[in-house]
ChimeraX commands (.cxc) that place a marker at each C-alpha (Angstrom):
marker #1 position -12.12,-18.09,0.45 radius 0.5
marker #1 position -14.74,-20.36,1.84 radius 0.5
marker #1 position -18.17,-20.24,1.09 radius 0.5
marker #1 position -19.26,-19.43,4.13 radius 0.5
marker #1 position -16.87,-16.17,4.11 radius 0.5
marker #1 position -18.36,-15.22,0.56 radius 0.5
marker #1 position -21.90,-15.22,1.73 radius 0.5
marker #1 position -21.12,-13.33,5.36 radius 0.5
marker #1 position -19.63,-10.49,3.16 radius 0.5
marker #1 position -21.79,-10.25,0.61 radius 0.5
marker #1 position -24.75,-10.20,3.56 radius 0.5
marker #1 position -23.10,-7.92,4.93 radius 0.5
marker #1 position -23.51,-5.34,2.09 radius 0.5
marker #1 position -27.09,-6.02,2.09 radius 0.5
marker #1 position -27.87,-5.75,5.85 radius 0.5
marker #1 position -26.55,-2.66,5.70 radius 0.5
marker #1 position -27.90,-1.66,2.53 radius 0.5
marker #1 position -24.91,-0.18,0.59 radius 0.5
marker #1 position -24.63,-0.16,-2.49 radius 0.5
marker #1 position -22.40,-3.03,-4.79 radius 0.5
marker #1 position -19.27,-0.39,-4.53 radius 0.5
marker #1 position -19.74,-0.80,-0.88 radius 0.5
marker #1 position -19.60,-4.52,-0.56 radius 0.5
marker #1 position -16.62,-5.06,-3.88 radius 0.5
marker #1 position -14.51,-2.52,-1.83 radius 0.5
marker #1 position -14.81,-4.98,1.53 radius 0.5
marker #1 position -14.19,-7.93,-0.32 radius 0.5
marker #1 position -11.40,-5.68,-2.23 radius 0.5
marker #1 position -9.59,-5.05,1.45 radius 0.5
marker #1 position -10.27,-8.90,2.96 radius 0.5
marker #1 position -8.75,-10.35,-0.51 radius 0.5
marker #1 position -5.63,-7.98,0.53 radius 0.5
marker #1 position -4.83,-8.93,3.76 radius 0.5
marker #1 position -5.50,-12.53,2.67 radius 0.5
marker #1 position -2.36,-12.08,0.37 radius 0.5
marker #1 position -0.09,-10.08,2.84 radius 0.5
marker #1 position -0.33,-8.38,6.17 radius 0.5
marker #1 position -0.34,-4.98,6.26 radius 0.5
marker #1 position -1.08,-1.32,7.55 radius 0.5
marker #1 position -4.70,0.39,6.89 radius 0.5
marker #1 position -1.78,2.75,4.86 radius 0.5
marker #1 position -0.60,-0.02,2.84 radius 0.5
marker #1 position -3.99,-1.63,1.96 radius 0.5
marker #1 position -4.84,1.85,0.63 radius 0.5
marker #1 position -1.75,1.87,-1.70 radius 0.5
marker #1 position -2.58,-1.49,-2.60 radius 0.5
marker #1 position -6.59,-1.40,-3.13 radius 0.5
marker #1 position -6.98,1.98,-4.21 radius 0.5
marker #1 position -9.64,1.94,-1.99 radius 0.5
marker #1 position -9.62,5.11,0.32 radius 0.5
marker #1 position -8.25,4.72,3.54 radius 0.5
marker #1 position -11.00,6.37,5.24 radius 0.5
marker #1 position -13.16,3.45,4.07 radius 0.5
marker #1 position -10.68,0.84,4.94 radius 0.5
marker #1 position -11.11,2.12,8.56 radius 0.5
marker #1 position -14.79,1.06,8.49 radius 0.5
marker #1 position -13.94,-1.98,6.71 radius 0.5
marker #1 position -11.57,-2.96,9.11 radius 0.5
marker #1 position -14.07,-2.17,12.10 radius 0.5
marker #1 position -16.57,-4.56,10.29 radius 0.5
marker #1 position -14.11,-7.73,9.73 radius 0.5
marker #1 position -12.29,-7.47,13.04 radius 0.5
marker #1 position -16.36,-8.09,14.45 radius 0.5
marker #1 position -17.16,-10.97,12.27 radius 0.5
marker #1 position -13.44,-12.24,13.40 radius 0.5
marker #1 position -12.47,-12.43,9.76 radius 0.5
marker #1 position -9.13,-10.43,10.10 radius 0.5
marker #1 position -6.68,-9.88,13.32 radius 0.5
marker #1 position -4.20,-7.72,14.70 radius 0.5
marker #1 position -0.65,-9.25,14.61 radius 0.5
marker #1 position 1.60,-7.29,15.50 radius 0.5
marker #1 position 2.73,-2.95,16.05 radius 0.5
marker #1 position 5.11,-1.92,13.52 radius 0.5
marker #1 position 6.42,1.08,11.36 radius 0.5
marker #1 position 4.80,1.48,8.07 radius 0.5
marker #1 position 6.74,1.28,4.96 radius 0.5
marker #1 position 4.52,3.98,2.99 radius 0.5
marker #1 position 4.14,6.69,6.03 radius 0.5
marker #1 position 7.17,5.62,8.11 radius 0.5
marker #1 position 5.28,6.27,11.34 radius 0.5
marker #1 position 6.54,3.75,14.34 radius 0.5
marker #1 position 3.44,2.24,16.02 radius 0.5
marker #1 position 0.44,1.30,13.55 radius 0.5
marker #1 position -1.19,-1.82,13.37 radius 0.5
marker #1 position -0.59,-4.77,11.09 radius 0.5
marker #1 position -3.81,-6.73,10.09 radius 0.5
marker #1 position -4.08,-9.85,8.39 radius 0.5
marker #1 position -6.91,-12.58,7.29 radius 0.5
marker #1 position -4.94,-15.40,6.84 radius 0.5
marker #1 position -6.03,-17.37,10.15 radius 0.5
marker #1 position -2.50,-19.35,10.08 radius 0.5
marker #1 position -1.24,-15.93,11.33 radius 0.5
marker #1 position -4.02,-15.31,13.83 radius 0.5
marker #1 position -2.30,-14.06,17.55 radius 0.5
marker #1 position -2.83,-17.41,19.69 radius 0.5
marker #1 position -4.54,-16.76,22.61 radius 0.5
marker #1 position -3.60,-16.92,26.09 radius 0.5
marker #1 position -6.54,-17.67,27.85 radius 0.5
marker #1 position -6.66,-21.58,29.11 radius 0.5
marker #1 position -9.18,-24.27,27.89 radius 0.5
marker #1 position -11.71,-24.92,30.39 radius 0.5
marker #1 position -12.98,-28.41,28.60 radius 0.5
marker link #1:1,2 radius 0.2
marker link #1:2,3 radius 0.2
marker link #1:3,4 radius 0.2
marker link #1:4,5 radius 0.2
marker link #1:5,6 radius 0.2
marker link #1:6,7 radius 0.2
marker link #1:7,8 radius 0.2
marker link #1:8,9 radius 0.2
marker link #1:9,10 radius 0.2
marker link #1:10,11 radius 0.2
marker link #1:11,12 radius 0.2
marker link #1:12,13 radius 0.2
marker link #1:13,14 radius 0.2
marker link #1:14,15 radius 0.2
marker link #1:15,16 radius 0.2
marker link #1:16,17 radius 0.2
marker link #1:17,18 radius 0.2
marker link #1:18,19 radius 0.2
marker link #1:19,20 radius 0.2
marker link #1:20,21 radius 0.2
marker link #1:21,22 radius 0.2
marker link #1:22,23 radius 0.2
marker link #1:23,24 radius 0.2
marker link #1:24,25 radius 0.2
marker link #1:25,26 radius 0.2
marker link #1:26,27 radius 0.2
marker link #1:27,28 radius 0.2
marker link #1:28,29 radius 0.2
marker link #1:29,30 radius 0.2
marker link #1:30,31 radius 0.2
marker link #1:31,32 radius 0.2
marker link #1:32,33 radius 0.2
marker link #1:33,34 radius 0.2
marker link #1:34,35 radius 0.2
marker link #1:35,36 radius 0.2
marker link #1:36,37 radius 0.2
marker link #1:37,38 radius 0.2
marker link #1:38,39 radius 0.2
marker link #1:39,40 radius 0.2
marker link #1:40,41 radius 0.2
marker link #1:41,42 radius 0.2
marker link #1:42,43 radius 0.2
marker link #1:43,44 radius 0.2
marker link #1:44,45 radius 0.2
marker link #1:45,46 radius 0.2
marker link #1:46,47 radius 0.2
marker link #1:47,48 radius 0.2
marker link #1:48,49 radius 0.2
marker link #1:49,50 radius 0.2
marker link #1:50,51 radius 0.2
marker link #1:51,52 radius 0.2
marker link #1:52,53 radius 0.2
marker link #1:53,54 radius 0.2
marker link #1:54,55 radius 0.2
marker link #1:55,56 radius 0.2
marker link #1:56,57 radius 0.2
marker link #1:57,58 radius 0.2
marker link #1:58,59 radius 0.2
marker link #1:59,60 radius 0.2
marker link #1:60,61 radius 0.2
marker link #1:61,62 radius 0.2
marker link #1:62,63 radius 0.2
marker link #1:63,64 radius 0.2
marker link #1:64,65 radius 0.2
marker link #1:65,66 radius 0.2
marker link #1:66,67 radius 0.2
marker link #1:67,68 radius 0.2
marker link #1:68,69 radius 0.2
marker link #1:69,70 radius 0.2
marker link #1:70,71 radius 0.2
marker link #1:71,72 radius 0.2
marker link #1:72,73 radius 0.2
marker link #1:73,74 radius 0.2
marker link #1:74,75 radius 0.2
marker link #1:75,76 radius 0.2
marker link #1:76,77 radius 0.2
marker link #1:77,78 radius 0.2
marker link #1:78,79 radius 0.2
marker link #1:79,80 radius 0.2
marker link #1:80,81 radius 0.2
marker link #1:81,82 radius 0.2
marker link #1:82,83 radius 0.2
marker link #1:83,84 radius 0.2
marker link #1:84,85 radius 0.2
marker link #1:85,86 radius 0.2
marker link #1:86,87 radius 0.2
marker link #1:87,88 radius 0.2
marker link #1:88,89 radius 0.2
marker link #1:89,90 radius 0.2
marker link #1:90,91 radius 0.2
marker link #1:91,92 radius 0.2
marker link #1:92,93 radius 0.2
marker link #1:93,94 radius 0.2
marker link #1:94,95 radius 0.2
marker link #1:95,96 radius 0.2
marker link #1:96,97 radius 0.2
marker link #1:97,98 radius 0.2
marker link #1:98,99 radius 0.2
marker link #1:99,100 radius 0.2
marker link #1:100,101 radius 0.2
marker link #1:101,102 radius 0.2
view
């Protein structure tokens, strides 16, 4: 993880003044879906961090452009059809479609 990527989420914690659990269970989820994509679901399993928090955590990295949505897919831990996989490895970032002006 860059530098640049540490200090953004540890300002993060502080900007919205949260508490140290708040800001090791962000950088808990981002180091996740650095390793693997996955479901909200499956980060949970894999954390330990509640998914109710990885909601908000996903809200706040999807902002700051630090993770993406790659594809729909069924999730191996609930087995429901359509949920989102998320990753931060920006290799596996959706390319977009929109043209280059310059």
């Amino acid at each position: 993880m860059s530098t640049q990527s540490k200090q953004s989420l540890n300002s993060f914690g502080r900007e919205q003044g949260k508490n140290k659990q708040f800001t090791a269970q962000l950088k808990r989820v981002y180091n996740a879906l650095m390793q693997k994509p996955m479901t909200m679901k499956e980060v949970d399993i894999y954390t330990g961090v509640m998914r109710e928090n990885i909601c908000r955590y996903i809200d706040t990295l999807i902002e700051q452009n630090k993770i993406a949505i790659i594809r729909k897919r069924k999730c191996s831990i609930t087995g429901y059809p359509y949920v989102n996989e998320y990753t931060a490895n920006s290799s596996l970032f959706p390319k977009s479609n929109q043209l280059k002006m310059f």
